[in-house]
mmCIF file of the N, C-alpha and C atoms, coordinates in Angstrom:
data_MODEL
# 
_entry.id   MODEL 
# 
loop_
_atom_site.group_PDB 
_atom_site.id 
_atom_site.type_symbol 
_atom_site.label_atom_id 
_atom_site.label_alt_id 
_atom_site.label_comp_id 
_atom_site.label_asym_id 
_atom_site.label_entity_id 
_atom_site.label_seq_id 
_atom_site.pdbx_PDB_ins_code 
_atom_site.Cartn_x 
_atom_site.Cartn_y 
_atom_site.Cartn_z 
_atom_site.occupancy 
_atom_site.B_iso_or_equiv 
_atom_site.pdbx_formal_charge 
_atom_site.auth_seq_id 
_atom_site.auth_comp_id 
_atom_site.auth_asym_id 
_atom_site.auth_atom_id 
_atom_site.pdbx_PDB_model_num 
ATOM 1   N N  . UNK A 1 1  ? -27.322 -1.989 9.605   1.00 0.00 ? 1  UNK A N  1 
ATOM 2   C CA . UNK A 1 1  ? -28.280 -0.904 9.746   1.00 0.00 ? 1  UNK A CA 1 
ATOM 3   C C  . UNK A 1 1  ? -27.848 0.048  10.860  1.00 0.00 ? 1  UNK A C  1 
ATOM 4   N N  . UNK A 1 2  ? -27.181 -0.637 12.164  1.00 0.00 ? 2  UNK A N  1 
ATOM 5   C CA . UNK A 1 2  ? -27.117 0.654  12.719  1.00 0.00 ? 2  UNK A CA 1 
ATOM 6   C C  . UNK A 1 2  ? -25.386 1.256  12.562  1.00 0.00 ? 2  UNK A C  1 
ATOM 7   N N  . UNK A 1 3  ? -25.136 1.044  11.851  1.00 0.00 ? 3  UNK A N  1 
ATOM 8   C CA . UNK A 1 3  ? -23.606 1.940  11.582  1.00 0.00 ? 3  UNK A CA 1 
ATOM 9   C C  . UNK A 1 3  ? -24.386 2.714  10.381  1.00 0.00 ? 3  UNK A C  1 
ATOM 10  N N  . UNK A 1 4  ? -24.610 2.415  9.525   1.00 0.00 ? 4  UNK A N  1 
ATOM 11  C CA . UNK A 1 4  ? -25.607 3.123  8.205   1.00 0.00 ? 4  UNK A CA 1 
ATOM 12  C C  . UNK A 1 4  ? -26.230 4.015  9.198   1.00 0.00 ? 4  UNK A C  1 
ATOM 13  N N  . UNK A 1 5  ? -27.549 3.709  9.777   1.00 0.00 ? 5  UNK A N  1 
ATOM 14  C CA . UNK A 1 5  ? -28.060 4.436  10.190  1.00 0.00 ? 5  UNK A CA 1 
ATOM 15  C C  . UNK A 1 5  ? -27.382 5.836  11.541  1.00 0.00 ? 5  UNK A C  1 
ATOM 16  N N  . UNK A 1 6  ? -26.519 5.313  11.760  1.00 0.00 ? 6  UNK A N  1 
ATOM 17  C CA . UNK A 1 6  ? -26.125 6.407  12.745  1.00 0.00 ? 6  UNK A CA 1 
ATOM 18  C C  . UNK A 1 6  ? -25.289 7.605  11.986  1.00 0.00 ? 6  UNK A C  1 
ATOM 19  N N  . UNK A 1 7  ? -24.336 7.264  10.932  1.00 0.00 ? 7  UNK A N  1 
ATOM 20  C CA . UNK A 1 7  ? -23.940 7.488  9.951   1.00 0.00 ? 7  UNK A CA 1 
ATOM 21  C C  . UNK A 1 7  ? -25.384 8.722  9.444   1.00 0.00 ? 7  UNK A C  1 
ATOM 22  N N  . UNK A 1 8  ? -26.083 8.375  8.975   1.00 0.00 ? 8  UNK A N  1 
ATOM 23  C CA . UNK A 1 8  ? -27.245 9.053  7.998   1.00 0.00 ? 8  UNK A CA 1 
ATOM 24  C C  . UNK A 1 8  ? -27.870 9.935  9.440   1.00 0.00 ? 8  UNK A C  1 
ATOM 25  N N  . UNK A 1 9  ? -28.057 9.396  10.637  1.00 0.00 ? 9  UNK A N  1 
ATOM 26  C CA . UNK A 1 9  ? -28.512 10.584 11.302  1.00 0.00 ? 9  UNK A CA 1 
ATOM 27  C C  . UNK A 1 9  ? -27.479 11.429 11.435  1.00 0.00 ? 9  UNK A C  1 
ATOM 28  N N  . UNK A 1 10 ? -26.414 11.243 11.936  1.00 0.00 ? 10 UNK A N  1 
ATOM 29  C CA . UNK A 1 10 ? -25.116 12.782 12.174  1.00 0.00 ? 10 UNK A CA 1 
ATOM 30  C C  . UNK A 1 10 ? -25.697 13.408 10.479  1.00 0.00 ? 10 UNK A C  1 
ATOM 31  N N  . UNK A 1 11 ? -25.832 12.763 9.372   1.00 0.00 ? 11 UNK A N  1 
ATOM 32  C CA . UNK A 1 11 ? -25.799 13.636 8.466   1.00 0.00 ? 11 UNK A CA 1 
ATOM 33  C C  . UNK A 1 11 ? -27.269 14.665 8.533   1.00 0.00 ? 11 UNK A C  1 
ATOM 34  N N  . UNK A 1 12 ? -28.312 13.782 8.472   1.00 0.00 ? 12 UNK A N  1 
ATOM 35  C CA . UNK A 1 12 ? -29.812 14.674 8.944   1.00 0.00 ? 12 UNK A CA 1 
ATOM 36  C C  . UNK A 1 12 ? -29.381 16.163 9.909   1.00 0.00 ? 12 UNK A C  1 
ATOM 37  N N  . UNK A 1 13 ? -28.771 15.319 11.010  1.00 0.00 ? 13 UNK A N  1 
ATOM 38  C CA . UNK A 1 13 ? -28.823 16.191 11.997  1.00 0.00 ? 13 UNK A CA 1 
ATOM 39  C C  . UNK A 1 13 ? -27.744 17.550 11.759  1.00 0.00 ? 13 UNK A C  1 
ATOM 40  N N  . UNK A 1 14 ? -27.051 17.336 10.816  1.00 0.00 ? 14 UNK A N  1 
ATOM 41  C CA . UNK A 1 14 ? -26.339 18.609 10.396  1.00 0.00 ? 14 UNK A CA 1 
ATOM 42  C C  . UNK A 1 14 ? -27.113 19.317 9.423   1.00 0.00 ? 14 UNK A C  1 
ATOM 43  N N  . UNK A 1 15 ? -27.113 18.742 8.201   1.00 0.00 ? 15 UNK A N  1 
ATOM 44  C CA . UNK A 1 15 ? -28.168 18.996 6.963   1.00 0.00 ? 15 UNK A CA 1 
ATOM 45  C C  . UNK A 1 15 ? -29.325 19.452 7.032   1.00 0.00 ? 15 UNK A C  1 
ATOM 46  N N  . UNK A 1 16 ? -30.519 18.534 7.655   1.00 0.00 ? 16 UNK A N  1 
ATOM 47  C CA . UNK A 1 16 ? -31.806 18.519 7.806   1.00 0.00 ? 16 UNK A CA 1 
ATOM 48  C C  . UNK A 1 16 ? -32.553 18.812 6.310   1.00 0.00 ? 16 UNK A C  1 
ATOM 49  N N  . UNK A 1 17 ? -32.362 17.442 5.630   1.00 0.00 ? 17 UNK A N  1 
ATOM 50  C CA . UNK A 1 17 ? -33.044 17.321 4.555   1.00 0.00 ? 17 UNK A CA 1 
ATOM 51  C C  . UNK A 1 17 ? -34.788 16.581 4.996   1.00 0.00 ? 17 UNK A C  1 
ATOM 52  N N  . UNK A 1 18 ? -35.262 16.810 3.516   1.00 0.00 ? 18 UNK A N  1 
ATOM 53  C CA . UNK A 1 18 ? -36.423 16.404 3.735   1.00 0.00 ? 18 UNK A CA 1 
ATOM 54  C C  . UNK A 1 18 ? -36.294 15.082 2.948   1.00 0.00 ? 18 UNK A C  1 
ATOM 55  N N  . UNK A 1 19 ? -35.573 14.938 2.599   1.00 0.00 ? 19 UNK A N  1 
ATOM 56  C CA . UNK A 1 19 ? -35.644 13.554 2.119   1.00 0.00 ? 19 UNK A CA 1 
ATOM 57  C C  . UNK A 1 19 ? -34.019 12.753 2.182   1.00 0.00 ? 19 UNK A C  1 
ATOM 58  N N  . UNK A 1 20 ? -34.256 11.766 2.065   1.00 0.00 ? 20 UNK A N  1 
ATOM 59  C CA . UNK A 1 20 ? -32.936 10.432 2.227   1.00 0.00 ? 20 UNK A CA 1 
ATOM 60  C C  . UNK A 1 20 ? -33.589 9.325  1.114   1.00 0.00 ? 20 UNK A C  1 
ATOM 61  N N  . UNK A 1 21 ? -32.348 9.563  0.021   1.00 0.00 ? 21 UNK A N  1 
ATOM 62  C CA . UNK A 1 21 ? -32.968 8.632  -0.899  1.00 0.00 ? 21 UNK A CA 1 
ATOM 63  C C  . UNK A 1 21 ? -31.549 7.377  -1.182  1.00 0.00 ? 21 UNK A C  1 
ATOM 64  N N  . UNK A 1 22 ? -31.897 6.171  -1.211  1.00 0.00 ? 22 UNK A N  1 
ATOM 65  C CA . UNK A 1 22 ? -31.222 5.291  -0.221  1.00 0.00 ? 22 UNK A CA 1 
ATOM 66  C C  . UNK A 1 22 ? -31.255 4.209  -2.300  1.00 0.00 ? 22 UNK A C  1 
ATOM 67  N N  . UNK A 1 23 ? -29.915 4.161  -2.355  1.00 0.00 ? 23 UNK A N  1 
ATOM 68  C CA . UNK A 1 23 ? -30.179 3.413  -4.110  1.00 0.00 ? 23 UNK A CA 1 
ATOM 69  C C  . UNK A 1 23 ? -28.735 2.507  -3.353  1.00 0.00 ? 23 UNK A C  1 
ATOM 70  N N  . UNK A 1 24 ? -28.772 1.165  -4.279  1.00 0.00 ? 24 UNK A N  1 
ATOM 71  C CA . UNK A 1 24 ? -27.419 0.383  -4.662  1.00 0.00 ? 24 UNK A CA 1 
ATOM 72  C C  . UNK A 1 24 ? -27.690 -1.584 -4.273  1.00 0.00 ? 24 UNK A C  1 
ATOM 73  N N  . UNK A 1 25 ? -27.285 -1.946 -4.045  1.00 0.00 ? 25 UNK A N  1 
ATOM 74  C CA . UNK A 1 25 ? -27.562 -3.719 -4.107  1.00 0.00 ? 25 UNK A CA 1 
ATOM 75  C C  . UNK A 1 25 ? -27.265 -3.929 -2.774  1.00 0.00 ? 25 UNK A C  1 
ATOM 76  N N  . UNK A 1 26 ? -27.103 -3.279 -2.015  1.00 0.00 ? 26 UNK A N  1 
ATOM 77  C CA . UNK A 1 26 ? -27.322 -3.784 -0.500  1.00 0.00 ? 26 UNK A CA 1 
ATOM 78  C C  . UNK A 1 26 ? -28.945 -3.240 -0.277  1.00 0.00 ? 26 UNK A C  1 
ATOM 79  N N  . UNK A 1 27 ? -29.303 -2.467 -0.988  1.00 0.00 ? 27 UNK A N  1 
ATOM 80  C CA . UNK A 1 27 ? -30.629 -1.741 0.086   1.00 0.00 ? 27 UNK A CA 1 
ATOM 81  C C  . UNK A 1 27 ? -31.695 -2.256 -0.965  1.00 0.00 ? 27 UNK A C  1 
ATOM 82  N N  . UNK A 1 28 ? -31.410 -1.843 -2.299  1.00 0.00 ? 28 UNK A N  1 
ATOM 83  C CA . UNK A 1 28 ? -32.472 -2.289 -3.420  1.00 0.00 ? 28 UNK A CA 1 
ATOM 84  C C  . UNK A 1 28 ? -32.954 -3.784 -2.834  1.00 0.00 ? 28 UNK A C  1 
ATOM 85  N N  . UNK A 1 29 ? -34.655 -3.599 -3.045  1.00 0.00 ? 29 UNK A N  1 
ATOM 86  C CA . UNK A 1 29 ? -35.426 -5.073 -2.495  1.00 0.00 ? 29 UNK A CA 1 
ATOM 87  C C  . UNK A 1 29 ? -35.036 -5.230 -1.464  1.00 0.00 ? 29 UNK A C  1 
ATOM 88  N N  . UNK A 1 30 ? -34.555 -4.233 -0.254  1.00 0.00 ? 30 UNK A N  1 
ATOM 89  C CA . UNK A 1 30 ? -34.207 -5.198 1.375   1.00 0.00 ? 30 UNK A CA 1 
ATOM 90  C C  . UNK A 1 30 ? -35.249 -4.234 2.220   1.00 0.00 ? 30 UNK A C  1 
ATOM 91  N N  . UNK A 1 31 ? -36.565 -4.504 1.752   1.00 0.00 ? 31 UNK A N  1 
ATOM 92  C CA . UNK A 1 31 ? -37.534 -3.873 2.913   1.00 0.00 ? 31 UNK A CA 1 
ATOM 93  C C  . UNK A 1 31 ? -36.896 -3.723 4.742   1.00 0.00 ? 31 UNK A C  1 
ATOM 94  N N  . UNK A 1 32 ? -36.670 -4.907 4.980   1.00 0.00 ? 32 UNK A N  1 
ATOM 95  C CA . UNK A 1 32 ? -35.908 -5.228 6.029   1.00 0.00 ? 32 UNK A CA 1 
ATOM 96  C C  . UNK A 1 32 ? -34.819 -3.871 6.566   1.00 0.00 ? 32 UNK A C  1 
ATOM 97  N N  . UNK A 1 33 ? -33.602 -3.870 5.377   1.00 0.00 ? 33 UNK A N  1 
ATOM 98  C CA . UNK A 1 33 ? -32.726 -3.340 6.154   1.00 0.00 ? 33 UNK A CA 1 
ATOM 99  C C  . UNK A 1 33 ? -33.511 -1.462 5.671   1.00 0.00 ? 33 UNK A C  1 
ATOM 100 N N  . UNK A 1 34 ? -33.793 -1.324 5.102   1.00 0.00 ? 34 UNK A N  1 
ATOM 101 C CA . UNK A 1 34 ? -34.414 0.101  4.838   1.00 0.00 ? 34 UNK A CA 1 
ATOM 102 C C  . UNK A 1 34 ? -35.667 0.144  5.884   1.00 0.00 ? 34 UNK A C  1 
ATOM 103 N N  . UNK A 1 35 ? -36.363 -0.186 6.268   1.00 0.00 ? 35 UNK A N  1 
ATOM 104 C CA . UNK A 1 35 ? -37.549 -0.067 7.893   1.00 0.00 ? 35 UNK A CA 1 
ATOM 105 C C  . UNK A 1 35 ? -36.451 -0.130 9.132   1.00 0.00 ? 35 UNK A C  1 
ATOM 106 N N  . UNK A 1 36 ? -35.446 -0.810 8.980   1.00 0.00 ? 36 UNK A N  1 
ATOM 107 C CA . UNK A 1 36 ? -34.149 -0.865 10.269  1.00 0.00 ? 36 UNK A CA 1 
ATOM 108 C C  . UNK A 1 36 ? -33.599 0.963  9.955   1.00 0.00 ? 36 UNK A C  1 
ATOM 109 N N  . UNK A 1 37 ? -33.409 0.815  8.956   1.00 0.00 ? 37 UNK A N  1 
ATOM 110 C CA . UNK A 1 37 ? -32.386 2.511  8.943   1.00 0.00 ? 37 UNK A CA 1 
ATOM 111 C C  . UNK A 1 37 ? -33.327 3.404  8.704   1.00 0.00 ? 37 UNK A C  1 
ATOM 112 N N  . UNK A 1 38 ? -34.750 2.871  8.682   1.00 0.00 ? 38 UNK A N  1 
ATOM 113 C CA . UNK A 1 38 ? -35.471 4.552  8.895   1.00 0.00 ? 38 UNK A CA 1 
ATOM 114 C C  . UNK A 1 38 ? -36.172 4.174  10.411  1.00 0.00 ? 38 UNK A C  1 
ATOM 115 N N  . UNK A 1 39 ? -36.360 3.669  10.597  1.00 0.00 ? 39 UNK A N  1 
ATOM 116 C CA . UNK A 1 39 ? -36.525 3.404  12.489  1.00 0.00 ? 39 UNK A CA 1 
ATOM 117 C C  . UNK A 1 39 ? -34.984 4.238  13.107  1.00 0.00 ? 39 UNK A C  1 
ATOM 118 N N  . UNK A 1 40 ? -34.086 3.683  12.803  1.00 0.00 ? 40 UNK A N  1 
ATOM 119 C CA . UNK A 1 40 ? -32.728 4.502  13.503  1.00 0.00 ? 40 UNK A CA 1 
ATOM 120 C C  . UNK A 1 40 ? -32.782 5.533  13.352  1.00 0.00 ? 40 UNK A C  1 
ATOM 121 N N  . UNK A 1 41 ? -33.058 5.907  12.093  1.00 0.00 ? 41 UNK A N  1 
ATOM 122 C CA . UNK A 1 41 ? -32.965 7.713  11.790  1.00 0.00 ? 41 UNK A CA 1 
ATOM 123 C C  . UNK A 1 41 ? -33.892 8.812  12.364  1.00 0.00 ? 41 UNK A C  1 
ATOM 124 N N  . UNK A 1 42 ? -35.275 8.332  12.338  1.00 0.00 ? 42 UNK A N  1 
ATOM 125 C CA . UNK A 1 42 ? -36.181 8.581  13.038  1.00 0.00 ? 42 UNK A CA 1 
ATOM 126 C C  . UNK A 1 42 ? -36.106 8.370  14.652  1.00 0.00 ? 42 UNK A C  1 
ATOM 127 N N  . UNK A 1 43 ? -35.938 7.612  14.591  1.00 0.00 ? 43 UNK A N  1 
ATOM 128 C CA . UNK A 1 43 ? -35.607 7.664  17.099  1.00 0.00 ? 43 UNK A CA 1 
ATOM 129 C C  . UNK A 1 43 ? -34.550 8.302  17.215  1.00 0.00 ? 43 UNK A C  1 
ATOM 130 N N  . UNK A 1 44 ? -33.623 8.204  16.305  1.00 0.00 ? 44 UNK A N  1 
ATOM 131 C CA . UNK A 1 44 ? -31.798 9.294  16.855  1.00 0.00 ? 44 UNK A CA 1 
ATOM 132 C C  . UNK A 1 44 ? -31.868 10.576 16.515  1.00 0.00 ? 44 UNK A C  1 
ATOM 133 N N  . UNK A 1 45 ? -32.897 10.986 15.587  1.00 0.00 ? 45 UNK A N  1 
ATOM 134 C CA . UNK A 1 45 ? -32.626 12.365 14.812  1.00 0.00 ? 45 UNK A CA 1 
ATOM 135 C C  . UNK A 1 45 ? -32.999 13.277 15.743  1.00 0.00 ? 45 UNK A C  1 
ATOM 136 N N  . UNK A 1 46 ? -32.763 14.625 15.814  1.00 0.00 ? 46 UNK A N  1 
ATOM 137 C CA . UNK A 1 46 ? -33.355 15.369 16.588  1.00 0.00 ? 46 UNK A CA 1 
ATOM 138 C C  . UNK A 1 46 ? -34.761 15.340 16.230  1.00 0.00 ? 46 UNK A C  1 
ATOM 139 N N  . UNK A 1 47 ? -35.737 15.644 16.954  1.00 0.00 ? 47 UNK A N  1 
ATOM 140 C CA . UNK A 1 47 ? -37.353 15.930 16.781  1.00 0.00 ? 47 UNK A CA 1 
ATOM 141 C C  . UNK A 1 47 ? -37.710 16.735 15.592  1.00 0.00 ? 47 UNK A C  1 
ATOM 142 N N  . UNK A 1 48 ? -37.215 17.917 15.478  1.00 0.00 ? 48 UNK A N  1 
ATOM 143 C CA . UNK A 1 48 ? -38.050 18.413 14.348  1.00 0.00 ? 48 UNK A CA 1 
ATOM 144 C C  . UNK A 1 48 ? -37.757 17.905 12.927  1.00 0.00 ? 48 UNK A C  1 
ATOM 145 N N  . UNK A 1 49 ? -36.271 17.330 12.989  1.00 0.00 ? 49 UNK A N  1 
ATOM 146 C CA . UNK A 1 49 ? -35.805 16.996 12.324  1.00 0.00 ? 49 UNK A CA 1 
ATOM 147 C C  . UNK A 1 49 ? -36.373 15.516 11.734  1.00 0.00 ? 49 UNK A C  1 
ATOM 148 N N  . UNK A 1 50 ? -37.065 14.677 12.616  1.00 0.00 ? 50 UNK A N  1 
ATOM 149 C CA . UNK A 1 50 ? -37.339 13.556 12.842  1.00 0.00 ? 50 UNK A CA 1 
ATOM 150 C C  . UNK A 1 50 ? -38.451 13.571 12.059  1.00 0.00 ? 50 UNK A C  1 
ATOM 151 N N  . UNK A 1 51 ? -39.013 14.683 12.208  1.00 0.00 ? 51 UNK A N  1 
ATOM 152 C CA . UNK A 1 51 ? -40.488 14.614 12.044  1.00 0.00 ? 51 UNK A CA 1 
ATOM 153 C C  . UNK A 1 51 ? -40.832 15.154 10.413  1.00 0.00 ? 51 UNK A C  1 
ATOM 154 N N  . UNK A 1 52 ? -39.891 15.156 9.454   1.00 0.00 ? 52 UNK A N  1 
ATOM 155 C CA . UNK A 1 52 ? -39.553 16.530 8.674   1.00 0.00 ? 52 UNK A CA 1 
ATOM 156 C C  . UNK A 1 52 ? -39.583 15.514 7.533   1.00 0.00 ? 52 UNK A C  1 
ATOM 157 N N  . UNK A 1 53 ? -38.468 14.535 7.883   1.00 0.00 ? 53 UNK A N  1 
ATOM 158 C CA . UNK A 1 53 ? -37.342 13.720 6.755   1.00 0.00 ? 53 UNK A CA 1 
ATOM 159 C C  . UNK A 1 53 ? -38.587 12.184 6.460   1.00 0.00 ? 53 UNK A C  1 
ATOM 160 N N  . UNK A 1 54 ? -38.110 12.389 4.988   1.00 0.00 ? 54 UNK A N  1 
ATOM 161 C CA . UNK A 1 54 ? -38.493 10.998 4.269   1.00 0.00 ? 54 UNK A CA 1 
ATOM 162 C C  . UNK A 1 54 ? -37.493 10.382 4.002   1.00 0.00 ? 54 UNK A C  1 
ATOM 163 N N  . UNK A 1 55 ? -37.827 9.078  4.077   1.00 0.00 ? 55 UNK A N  1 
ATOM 164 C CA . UNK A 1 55 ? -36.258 7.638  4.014   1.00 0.00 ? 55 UNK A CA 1 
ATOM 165 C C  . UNK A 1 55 ? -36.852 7.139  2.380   1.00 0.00 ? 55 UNK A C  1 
ATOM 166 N N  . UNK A 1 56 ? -36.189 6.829  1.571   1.00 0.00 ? 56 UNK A N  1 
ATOM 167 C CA . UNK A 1 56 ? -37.467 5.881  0.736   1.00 0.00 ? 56 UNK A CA 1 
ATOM 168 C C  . UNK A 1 56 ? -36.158 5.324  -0.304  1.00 0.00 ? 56 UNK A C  1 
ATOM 169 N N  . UNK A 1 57 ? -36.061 4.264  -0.581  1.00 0.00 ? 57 UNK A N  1 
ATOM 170 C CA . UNK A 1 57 ? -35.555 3.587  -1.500  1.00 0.00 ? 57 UNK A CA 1 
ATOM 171 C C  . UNK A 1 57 ? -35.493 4.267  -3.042  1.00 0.00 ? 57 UNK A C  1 
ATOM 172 N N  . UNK A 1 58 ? -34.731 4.555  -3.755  1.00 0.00 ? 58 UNK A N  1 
ATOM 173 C CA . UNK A 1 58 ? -35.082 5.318  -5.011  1.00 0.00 ? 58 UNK A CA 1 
ATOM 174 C C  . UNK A 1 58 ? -35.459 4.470  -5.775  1.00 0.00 ? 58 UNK A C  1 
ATOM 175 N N  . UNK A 1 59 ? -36.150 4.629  -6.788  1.00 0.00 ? 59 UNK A N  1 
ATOM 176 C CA . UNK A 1 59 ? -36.791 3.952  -8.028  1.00 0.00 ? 59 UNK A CA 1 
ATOM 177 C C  . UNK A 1 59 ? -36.316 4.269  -8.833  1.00 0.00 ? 59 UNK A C  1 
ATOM 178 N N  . UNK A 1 60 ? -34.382 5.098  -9.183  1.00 0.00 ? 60 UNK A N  1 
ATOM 179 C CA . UNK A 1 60 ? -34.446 5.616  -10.451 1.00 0.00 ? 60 UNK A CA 1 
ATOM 180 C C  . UNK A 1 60 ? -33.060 4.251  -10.688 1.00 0.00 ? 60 UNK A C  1 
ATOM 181 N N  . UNK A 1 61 ? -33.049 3.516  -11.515 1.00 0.00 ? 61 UNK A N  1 
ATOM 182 C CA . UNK A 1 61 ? -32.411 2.389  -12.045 1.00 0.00 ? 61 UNK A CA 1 
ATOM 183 C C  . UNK A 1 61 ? -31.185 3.056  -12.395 1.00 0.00 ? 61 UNK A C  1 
ATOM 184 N N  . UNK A 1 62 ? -30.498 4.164  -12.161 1.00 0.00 ? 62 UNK A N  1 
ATOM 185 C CA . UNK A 1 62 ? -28.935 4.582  -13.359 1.00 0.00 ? 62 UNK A CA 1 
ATOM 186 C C  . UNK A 1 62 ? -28.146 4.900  -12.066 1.00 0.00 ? 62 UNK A C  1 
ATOM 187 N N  . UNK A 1 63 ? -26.956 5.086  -12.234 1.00 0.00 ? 63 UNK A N  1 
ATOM 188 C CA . UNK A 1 63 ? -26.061 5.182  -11.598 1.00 0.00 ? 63 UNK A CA 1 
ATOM 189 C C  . UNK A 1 63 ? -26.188 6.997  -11.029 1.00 0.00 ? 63 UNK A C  1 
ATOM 190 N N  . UNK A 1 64 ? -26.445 7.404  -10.012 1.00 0.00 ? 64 UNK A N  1 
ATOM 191 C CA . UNK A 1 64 ? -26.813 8.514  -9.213  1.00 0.00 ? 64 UNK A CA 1 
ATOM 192 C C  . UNK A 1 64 ? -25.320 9.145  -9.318  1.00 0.00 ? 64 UNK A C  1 
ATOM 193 N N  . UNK A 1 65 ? -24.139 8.817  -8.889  1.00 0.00 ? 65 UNK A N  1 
ATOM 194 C CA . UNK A 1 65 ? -22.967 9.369  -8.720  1.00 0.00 ? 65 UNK A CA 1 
ATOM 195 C C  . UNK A 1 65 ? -22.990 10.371 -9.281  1.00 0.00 ? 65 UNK A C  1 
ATOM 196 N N  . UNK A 1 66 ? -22.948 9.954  -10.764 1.00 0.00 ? 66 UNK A N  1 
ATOM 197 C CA . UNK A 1 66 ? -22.004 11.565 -11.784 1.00 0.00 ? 66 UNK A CA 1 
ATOM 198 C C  . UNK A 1 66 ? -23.007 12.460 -11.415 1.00 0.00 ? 66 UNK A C  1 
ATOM 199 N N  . UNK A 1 67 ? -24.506 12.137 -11.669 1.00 0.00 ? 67 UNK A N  1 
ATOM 200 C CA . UNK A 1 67 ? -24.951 13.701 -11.445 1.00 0.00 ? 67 UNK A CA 1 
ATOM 201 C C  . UNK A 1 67 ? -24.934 14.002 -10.157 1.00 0.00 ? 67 UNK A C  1 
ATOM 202 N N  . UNK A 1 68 ? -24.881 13.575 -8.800  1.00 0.00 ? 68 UNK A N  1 
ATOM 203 C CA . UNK A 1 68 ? -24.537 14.088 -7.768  1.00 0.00 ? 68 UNK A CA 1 
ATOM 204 C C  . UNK A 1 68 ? -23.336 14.585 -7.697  1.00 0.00 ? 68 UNK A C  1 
ATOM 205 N N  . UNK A 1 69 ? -21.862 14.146 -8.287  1.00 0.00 ? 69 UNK A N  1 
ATOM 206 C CA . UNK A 1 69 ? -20.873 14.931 -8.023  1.00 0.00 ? 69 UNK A CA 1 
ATOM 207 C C  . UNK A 1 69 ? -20.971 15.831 -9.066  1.00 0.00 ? 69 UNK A C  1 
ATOM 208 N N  . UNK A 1 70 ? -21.715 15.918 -10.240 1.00 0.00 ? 70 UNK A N  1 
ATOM 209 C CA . UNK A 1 70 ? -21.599 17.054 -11.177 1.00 0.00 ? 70 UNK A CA 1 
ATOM 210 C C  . UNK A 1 70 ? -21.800 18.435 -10.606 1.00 0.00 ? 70 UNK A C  1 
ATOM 211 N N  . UNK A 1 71 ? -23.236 18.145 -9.914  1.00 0.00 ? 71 UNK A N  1 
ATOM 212 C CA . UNK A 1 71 ? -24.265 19.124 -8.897  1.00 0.00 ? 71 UNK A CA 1 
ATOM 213 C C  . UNK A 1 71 ? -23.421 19.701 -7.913  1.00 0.00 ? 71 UNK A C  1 
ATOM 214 N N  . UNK A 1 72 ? -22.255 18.683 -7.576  1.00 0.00 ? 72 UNK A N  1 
ATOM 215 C CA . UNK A 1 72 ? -21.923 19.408 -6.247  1.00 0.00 ? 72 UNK A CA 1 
ATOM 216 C C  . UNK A 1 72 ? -21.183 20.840 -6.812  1.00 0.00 ? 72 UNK A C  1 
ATOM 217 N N  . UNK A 1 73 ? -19.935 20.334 -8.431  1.00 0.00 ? 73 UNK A N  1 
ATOM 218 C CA . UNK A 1 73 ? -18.701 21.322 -9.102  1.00 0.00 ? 73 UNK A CA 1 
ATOM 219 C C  . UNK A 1 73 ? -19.898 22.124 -9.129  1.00 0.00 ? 73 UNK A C  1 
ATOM 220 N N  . UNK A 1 74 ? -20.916 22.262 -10.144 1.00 0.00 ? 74 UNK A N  1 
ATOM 221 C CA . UNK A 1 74 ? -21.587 23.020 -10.634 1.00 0.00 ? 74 UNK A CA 1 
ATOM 222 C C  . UNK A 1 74 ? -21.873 24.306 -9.255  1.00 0.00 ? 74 UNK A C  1 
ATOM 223 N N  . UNK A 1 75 ? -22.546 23.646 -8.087  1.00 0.00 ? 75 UNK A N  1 
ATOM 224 C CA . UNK A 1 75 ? -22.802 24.539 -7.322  1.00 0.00 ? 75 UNK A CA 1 
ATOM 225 C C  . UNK A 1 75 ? -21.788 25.481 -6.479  1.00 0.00 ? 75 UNK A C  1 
ATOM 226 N N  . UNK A 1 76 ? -20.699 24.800 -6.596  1.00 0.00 ? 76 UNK A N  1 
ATOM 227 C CA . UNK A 1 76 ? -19.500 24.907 -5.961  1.00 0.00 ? 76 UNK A CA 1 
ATOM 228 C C  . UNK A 1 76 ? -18.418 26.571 -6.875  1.00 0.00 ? 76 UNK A C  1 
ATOM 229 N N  . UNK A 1 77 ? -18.924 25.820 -8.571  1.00 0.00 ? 77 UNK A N  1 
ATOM 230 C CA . UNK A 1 77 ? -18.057 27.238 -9.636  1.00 0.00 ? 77 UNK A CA 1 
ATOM 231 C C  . UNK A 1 77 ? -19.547 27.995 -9.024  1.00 0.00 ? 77 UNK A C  1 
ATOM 232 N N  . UNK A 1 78 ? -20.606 28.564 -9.100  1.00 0.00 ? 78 UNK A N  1 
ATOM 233 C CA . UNK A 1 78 ? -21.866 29.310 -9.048  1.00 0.00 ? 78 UNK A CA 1 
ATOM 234 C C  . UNK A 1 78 ? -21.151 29.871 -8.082  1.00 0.00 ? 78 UNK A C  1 
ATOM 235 N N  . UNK A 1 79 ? -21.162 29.225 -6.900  1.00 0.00 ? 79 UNK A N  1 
ATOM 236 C CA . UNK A 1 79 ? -21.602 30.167 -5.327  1.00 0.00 ? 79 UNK A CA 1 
ATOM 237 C C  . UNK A 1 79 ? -20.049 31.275 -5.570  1.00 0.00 ? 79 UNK A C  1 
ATOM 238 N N  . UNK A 1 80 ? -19.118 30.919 -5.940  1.00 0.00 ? 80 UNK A N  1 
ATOM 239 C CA . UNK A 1 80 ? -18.297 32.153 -6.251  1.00 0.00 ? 80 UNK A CA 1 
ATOM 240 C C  . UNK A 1 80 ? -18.820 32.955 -6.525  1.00 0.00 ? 80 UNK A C  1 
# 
């Protein structure tokens, strides 16, 4: 949790999303280590930032990858 979590704050703290959605077989069912890495993220993040962001385990069962790297090409040919 705290290499994860320090990890995920440098990213907050550049980004500043409102959400952190946390999927895969280390975190799925580990109440434990997901309350550890949103405690870290929350005390390390900057304040407004701190105060902004949701941590939450995803509920969506499929493999997240392709459409996250699809999203990234897609946005990536656009912004040209």
């Amino acid at each position: 949790a705290e290499y994860i979590g320090r990890s995920l704050t440098d990213v907050a703290n550049i980004l500043n999303p409102e959400l952190i959605s946390l999927r895969g077989s280390v975190i799925d069912k580990n109440t434990f280590l997901l309350d550890a890495l949103s405690r870290r993220i929350h005390n390390q993040a900057l304040e407004p930032i701190s105060r902004g962001i949701k941590i939450i385990n995803s509920p969506i069962h499929e493999d997240i990858r392709l459409p996250g790297v699809s999203s990234y090409i897609l946005s990536r040919y656009f912004y040209r």
